[in-house]
C-alpha positions in Angstrom: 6.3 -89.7 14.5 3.7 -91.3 12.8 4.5 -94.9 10.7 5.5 -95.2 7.8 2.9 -96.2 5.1 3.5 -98.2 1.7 1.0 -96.7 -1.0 0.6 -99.4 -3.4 -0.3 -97.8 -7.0 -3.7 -98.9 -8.1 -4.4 -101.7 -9.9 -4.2 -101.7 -13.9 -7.5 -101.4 -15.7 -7.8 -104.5 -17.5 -10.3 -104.0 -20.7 -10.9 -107.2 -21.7 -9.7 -110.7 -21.6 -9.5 -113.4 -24.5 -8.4 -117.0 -24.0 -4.9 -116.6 -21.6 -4.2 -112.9 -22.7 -5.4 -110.1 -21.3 -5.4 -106.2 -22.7 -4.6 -103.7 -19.7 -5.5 -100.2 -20.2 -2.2 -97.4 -20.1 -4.2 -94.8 -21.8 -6.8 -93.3 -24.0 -5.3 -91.6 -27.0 -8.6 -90.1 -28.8 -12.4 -90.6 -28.6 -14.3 -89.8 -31.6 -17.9 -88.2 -31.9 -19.1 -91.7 -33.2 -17.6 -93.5 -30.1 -14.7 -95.1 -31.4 -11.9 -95.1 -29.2 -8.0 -95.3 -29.7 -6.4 -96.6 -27.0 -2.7 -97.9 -25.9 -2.4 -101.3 -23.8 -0.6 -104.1 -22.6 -1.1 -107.4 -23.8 -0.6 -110.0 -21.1 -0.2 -113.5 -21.9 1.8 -116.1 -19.2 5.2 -117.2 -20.5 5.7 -114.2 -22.5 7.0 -111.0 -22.6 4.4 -108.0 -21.7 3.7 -106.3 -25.6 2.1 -102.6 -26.0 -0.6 -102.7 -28.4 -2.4 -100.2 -30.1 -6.5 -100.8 -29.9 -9.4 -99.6 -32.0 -12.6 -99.7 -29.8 -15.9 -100.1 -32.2 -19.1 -100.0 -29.7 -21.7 -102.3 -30.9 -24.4 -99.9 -30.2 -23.0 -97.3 -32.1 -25.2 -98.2 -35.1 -28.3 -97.3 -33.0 -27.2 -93.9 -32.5 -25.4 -93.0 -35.8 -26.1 -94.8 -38.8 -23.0 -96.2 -39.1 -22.4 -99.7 -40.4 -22.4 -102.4 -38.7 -19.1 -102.6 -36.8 -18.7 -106.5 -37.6 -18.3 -105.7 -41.6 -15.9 -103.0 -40.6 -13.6 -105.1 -38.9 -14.0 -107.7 -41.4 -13.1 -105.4 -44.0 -10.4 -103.9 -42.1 -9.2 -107.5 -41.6 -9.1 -108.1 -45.3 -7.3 -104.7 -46.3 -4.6 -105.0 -43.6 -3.8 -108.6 -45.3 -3.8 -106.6 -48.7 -1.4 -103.8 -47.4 1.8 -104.8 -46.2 4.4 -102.2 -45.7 6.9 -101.7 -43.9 5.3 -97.9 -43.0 1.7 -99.5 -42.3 1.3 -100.8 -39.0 1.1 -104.9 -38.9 -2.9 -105.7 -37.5 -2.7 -108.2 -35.4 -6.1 -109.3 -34.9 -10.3 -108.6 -33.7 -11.9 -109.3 -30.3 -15.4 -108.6 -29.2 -15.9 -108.0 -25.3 -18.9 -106.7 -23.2 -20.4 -104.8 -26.4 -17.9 -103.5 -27.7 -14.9 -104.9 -30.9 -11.0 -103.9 -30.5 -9.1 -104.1 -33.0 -5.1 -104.3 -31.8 -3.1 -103.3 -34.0 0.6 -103.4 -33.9 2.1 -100.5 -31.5 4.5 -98.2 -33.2 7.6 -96.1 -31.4 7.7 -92.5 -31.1 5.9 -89.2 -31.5 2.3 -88.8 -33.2 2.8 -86.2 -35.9 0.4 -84.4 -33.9 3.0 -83.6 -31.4 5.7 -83.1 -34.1 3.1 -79.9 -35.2 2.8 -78.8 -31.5 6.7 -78.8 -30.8 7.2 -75.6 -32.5 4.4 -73.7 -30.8 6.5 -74.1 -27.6 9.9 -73.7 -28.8 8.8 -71.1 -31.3 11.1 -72.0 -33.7 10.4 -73.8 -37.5 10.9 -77.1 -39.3 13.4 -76.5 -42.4 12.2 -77.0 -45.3 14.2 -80.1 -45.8 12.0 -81.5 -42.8 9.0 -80.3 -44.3 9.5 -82.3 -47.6 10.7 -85.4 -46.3 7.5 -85.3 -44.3 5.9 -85.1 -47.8 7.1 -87.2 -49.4 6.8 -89.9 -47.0 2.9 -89.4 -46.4 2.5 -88.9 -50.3 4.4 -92.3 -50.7 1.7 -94.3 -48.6 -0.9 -92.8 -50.4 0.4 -93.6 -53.5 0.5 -97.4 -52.2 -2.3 -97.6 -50.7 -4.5 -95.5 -53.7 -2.9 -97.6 -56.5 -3.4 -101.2 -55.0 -5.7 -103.5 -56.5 -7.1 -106.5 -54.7 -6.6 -110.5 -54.9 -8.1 -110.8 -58.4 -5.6 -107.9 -59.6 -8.9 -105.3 -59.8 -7.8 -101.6 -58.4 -9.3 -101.3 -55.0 -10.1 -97.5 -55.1 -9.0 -97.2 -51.4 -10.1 -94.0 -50.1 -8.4 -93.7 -46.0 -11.1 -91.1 -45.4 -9.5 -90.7 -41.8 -5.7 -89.0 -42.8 -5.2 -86.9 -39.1 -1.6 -86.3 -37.6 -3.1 -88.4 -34.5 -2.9 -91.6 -36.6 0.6 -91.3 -37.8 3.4 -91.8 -36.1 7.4 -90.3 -36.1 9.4 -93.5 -35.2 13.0 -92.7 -33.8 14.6 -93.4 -37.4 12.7 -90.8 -38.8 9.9 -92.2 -41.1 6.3 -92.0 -40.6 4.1 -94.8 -39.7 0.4 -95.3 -40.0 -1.0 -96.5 -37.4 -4.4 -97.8 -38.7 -6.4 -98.1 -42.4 -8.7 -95.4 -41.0 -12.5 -94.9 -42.1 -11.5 -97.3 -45.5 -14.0 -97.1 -48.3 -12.4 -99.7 -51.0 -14.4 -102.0 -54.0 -13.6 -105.1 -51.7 -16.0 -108.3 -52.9 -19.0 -107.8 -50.9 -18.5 -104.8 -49.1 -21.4 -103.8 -47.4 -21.7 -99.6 -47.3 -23.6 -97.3 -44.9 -27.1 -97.0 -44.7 -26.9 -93.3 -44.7 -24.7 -90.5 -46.2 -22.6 -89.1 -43.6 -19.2 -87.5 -42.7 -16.2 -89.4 -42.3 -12.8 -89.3 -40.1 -11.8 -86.4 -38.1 -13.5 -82.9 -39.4 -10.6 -80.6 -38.4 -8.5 -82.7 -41.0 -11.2 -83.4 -43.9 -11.5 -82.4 -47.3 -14.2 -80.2 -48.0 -16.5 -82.9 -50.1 -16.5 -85.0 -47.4 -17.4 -82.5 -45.3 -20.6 -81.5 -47.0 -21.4 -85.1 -47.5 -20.4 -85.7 -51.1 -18.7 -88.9 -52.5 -14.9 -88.8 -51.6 -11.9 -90.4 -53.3 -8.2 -90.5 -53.7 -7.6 -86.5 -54.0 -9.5 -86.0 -50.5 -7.1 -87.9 -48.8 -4.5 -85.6 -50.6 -6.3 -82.4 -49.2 -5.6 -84.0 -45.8 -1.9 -84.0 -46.2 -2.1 -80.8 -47.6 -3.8 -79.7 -44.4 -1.1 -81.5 -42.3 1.7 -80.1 -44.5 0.2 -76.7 -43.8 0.0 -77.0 -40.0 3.4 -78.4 -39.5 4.8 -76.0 -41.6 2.8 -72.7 -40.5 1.6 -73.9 -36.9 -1.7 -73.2 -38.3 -4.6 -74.1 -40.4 -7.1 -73.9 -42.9 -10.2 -74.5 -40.7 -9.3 -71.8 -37.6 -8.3 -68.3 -39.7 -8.2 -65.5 -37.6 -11.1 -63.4 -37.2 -9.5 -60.6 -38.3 -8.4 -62.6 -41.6 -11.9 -63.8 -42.1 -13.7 -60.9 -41.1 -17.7 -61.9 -41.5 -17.2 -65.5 -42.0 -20.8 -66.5 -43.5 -20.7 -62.8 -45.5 -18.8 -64.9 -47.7 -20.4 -67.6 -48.8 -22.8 -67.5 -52.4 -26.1 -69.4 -51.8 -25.0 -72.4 -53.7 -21.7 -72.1 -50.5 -25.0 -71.7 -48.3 -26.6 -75.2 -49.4 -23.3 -76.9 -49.4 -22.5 -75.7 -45.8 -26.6 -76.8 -44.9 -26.4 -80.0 -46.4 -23.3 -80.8 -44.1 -24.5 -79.9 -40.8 -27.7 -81.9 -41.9 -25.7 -84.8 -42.8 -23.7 -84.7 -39.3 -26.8 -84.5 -37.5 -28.4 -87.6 -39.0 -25.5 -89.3 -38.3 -25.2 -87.9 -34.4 -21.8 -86.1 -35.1 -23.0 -82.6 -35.2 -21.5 -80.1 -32.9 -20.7 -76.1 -33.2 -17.3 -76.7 -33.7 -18.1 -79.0 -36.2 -20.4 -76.5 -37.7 -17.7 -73.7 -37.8 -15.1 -75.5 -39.7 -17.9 -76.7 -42.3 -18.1 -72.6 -42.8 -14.8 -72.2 -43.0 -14.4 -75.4 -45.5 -16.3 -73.4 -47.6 -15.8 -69.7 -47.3 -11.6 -69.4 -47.4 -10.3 -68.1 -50.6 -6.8 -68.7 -52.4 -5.6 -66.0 -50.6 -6.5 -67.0 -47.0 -3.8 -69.8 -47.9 -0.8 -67.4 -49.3 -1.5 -65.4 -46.2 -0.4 -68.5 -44.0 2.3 -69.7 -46.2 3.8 -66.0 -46.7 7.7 -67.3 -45.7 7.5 -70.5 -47.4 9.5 -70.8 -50.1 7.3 -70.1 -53.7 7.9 -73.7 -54.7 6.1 -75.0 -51.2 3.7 -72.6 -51.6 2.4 -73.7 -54.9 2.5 -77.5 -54.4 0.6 -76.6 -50.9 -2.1 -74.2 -52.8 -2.7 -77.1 -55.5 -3.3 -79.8 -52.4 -5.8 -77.4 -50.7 -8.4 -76.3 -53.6 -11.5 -76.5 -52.8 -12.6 -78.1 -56.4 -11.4 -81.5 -56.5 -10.3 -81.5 -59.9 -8.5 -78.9 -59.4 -6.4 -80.4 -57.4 -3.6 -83.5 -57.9 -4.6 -86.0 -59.1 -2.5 -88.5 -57.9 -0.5 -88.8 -55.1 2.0 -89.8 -57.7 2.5 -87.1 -59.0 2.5 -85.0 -54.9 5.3 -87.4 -54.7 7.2 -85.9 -57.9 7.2 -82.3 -57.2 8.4 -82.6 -53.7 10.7 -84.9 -54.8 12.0 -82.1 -57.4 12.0 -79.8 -54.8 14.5 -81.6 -52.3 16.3 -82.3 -55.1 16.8 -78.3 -56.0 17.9 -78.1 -52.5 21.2 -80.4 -52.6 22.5 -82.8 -50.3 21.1 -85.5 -48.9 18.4 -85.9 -46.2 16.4 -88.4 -45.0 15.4 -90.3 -42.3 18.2 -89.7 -39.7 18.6 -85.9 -40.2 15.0 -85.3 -39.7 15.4 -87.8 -36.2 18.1 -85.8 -35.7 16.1 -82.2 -36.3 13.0 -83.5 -34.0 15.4 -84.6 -31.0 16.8 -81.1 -31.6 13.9 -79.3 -31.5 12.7 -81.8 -28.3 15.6 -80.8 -26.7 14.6 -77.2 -27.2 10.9 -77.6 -25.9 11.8 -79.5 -22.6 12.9 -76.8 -20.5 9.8 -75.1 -21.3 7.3 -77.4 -21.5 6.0 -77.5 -17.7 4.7 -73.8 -18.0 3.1 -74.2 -21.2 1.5 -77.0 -20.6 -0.2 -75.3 -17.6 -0.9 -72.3 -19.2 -1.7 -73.5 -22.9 -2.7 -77.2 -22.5 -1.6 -77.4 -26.0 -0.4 -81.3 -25.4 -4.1 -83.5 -25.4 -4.3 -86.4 -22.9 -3.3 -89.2 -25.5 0.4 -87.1 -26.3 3.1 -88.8 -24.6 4.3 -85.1 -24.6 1.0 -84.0 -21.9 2.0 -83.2 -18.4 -1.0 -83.1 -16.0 -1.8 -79.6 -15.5 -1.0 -79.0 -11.0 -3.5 -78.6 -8.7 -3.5 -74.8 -7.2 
């Protein structure tokens, strides 16, 4: 019989250390094509409780590659809006570090589910949100906006804050039901001396961004609707805008005029100045500009009409044809729930996720290893097992 051994786990990764805290790595949630990082960790400090924290990693180098701005001015600005923007659905930034080339900024951690994995839960339990769900999801992402959209800054002058970044990664289903954001994304505001880019380029996640931004035009308030609008769509469809099927689309490109042509040019252009183009990236720039109005009723087809038409006036390609507010996105879901009856709110949709949790658990293990639907950063991933 041989001994017996005691395997000792190895030791945390700690990512940097400031004064008498330390920040230990539990894991990476999402790397961007710019090299920002999103990561979870535990803040150390002696004589006090462990904390999780949620960190922002902005190389220093990045510039070199990209074009970005300098990431300095972005934290400061971020440091400024976050002072600006306190709400109770916005997470609290707790401060900036810089370590071995690279700033964090922590931000407060949040409880629960990324909205991400919300979308994904129905993909394994096959099964749909109701509409009530749906709505409330709405009208809670549409009530951020409208905060964050309409403030103005310490002199009472509007702000103009654009998020730029709106991605189901970055929000986050608490146990009681609301939604969280978990960071002020890639801001552009009208803050005193805010210094911009040196070049044009794309911002935030692609798979989630308007189709302005994605051809490198000026963005503003009803971009960041188009994002929910995308969300909306995928939790309520299990698909999206920016991956139709083949069959729908038939010859993709066959569709586009030249002046769709130019647009689609100018965005791959604009990526690759800015280091951030890829073919996948390329692909959903087509599709930003090639689907029609009826490539969106053909996804919505059992939503109810009244969905279906706030959902088509979030996704048009023209911005003016679109909301203008997220104001007045708040209103007609609002009217909606309301034509509904009864109440619901933050502990029936709890109540409908733990359901539908409860649902996906038994099945999880074998789609997972067959799928990998769940990314590394869900707490929802299970390692695929070694054959």
């Amino acid at each position: 019989m041989s001994p017996s051994r005691t395997v000792n786990p190895p030791p945390p990764e700690v990512l940097f250390k400031t004064g008498s805290r330390s920040f230990e790595l539990v894991r990476v949630l999402r790397r961007s094509s710019h090299g920002e990082q999103q990561l979870i960790a535990i803040r150390r400090q002696p004589g006090r409780e462990p904390v999780p924290v949620f960190l922002q990693a902005l190389p220093l180098d990045g510039r070199r590659v990209s074009g970005l701005r300098d990431p300095r001015v972005r934290m400061q600005e971020t440091v400024k809006l976050a002072r600006l923007f306190q709400h109770p659905r916005i997470a609290r930034l707790n401060g900036g570090h810089e370590a071995a080339g690279v700033l964090y900024l922590e931000w407060e951690h949040v409880p629960g589910y990324t909205l991400d994995d919300v979308s994904l839960l129905p993909l394994v339990y096959v099964h749909a949100y109701s509409e009530a769900f749906l709505l409330h999801v709405g009208l809670q992402l549409a009530s951020l906006l409208a905060f964050l959209h309409g403030h103005a800054d310490e002199r009472g002058l509007p702000l103009g804050f654009v998020h730029r970044d709106l991605h189901p990664q970055g929000l986050r289903f608490t146990p009681d039901g609301t939604l969280v954001l978990t960071d002020l994304g890639d801001a552009f505001s009208r803050l005193p001396g805010r210094v911009p880019s040196s070049i044009t380029r794309p911002h935030g996640q692609a798979f989630y961004g308007a189709p302005e931004v994605l051809f490198g035009e000026a963005a503003d308030a009803r971009s960041d609707l188009f994002s929910l609008g995308l969300m909306l769509l995928e939790l309520a469809t299990s698909l999206h805008l920016y991956s139709l099927p083949r069959a729908l689309m038939g010859d993709l490109e066959a569709r586009l005029t030249e002046a769709d042509g130019q647009r689609v040019f100018q965005g791959m252009m604009v990526a690759e100045q800015a280091g951030r183009f890829t073919e996948d990236y390329g692909n959903i720039v087509t599709h930003a500009a090639a689907y029609r109005p009826e490539d969106i009723e053909s996804l919505m087809f059992r939503l109810s009409p009244a969905l279906r038409a706030i959902l088509h006036r979030l996704l048009q390609r023209d911005p003016a044809e679109r909301y203008a507010t997220a104001e007045e996105v708040e209103a007609d879901l609002q009217a909606r729930a309301t034509e509904l009856g009864g109440h619901y709110g933050g502990p029936e949709a709890a109540a409908e996720f733990q359901k539908a949790l409860a649902g996906t658990a038994p099945l999880l293990n074998a789609f997972q290893k067959d799928v990998g639907a769940f990314p590394r950063g869900s707490v929802l991933h299970l390692p695929t097992p070694v054959v």
